[in-house]
N, C-alpha and C positions, 0 to 999 in steps of 0.2 A: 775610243782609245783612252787607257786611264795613262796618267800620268803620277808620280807619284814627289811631292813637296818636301824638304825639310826643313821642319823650324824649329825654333830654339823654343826650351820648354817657359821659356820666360814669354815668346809671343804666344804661345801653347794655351799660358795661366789668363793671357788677357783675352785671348779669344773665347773661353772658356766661362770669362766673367760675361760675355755679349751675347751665350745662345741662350734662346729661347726654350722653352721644354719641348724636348724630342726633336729639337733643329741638330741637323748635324754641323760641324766645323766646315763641311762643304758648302750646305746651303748656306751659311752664313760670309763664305767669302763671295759666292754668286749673287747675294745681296748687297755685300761693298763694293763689288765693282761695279754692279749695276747702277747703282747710286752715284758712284764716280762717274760713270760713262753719261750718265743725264747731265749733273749740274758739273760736271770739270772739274771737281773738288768735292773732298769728304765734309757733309754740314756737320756740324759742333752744335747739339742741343742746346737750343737755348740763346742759342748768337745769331744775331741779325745784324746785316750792312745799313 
């Protein structure tokens, strides 16, 4: 079942700055959330606790 998102072209333009060549905006949110779901929080390149 597809479901269908609206976002503003402003979160559009930063999503946009994060794919990959030939990633879609799909796989790139399957990506962040994946990420989330591991560590409970989005990491920040570059930041260590």
């Amino acid at each position: 079942m597809n479901h269908t998102l609206e976002i503003s072209d402003e979160l559009k333009n930063r999503l946009d700055e994060h794919l990959e060549e030939d990633q879609s905006h799909e796989e790139l949110i399957e990506e962040l959330v994946s990420m989330y779901e591991t560590s409970g929080t989005f990491l920040q390149e570059g930041y260590s606790e």
